[in-house]
N, C-alpha and C positions, 0 to 999 in steps of 0.2 A: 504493500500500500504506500508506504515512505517512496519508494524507488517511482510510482509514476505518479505521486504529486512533485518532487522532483523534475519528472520530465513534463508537465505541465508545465510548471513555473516557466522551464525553457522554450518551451513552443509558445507559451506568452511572452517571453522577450522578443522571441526572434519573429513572432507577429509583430511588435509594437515596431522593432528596429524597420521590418518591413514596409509600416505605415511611415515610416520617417518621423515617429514621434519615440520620445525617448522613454525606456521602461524605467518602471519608478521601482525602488526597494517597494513590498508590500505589509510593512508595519503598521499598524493602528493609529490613526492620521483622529487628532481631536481639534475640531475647530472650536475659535475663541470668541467671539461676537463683541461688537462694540458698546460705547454709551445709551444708554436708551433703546438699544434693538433687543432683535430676541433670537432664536435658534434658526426661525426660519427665513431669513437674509443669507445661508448658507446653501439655500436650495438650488440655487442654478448652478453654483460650482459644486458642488456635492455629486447632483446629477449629471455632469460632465465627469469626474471622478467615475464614477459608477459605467457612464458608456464607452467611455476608454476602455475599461476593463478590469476598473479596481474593485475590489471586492466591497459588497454592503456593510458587509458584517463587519469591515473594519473600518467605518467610518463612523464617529463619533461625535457629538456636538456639547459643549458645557454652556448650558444657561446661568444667566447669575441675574441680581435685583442690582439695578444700576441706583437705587435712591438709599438704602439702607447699610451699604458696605462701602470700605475705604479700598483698595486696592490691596493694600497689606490682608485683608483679611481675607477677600477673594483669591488670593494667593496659596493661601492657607486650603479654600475650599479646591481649589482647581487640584492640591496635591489628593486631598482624597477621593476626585473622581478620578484622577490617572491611577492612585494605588488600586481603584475597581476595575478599574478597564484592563491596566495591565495583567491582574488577578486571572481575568477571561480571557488571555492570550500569552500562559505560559512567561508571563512577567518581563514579555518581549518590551524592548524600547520602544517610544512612542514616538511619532513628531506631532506638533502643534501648528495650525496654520491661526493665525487671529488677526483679526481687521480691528484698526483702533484703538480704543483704549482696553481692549483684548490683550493686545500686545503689553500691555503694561502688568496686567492681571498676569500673564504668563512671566514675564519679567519676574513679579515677586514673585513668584512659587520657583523659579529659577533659582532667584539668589539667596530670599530668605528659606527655603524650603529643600533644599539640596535638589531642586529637579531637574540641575543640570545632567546628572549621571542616570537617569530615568531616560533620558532624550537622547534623540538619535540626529534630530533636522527643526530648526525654529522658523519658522517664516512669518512675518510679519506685513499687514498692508495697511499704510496709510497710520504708523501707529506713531502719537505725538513724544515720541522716544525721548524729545529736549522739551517737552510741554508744546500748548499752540494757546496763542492771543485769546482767541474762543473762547478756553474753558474760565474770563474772569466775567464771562455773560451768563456762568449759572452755577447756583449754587448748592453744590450736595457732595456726599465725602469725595465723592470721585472727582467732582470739578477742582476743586483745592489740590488735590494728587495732579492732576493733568495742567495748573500752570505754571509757566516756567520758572526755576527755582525753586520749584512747591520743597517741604521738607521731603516728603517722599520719593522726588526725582533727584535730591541730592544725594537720599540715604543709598539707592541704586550707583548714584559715581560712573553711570555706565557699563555696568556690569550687567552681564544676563542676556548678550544681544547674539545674535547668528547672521538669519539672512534679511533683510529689510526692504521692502517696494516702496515707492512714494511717488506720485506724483506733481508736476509742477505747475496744476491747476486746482491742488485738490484746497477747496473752499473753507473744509472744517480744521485743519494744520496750518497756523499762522505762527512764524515762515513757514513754507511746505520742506527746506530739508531739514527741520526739526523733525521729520520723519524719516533723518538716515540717521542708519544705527547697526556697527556691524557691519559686514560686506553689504553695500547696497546698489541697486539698479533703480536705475529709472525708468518706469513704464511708462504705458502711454496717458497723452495727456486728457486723462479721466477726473470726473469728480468724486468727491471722497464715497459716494456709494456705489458708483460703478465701476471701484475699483473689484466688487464682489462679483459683479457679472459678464465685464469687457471677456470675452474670449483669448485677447493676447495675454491677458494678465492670468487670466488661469493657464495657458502657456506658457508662463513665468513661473508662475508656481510651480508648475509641475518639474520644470529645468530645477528649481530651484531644492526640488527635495532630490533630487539625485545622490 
């Protein structure tokens, strides 16, 4: 049984290499959502995951309450759904994909939370990695975490970071490369929601977990 899921795996690279798109590791991929959104903002890429060829079963979403937690704490939660997920996949390394202040929610479980050695691939979209102007237009624990200087972007020092997307339209990151952090690219010039849905930029992703 081991020996031809083995050669499965291989006939799915050497399909994918075929299509000219690039085979991904198949590790448990948990996405991270931003301020104010919810799980389902991950639908269209999610679904592009899945018609590529990646498996259901290891695609994973963490929702959080963007009005009652500070980012330290969300940090805190994000480690014990990864210690669940991983539980149901032989305590395989995970990567993380998060949009916005996702990325920073993944940050702390990185640095405060040892989740660096859990992880395999970070990628990050549009996340205000040096804070953005924005977040002094609204006021809740996350918004304080997200502007620049905040204590919490200090206690980080820039720790925590991998691969980082941003673009240099995106509306909600003021400056827009306050969202490089880490090896970063620049996609296309998208706004801060459709950096969830453009097709290049899940194209990027995908390059990006390699």
């Amino acid at each position: 049984m081991k020996n031809w899921k083995k050669l499965g795996n291989m006939f799915a690279v050497l399909a994918a290499l075929a299509l000219g798109k690039p085979a991904m590791a198949q590790e448990p991929i948990i996405f991270v959502h931003g301020y104010l959104n919810g799980t389902s903002v991950w639908d269209t890429m999610v679904s592009r995951f899945i018609s590529s060829g990646y498996p259901s079963s290891k695609l994973y979403r963490f929702g959080y309450n963007s009005y009652l937690y500070n980012n330290t704490q969300l940090g805190s939660q994000l480690k014990s759904f990864v210690t669940n997920v991983r539980s149901q996949n032989n305590l395989a390394l995970i990567s993380i994909v998060a949009h916005s202040n996702g990325g920073l929610v993944s940050r702390a479980y990185r640095v405060f939370n040892s989740g660096t050695s859990s992880m395999r691939r970070f990628v990050t979209l549009g996340t205000p990695h040096w804070g953005s102007n924005w977040a002094f237009g609204c006021y809740t624990p996350i918004c304080y975490d997200m502007r620049p200087y905040s204590f919490f972007l200090q206690s980080l020092a820039g720790r925590g970071c991998d691969r980082s997307l941003w673009s240099a339209v995106d509306e909600l990151i003021v400056p827009q490369i306050n969202a490089k952090c880490g090896t970063s690219t620049q996609v296309a010039s998208v706004s801060h929601m459709r950096l969830l849905t453009d097709s290049s930029v899940y194209q990027e992703v995908r390059r990006q977990l390699q």
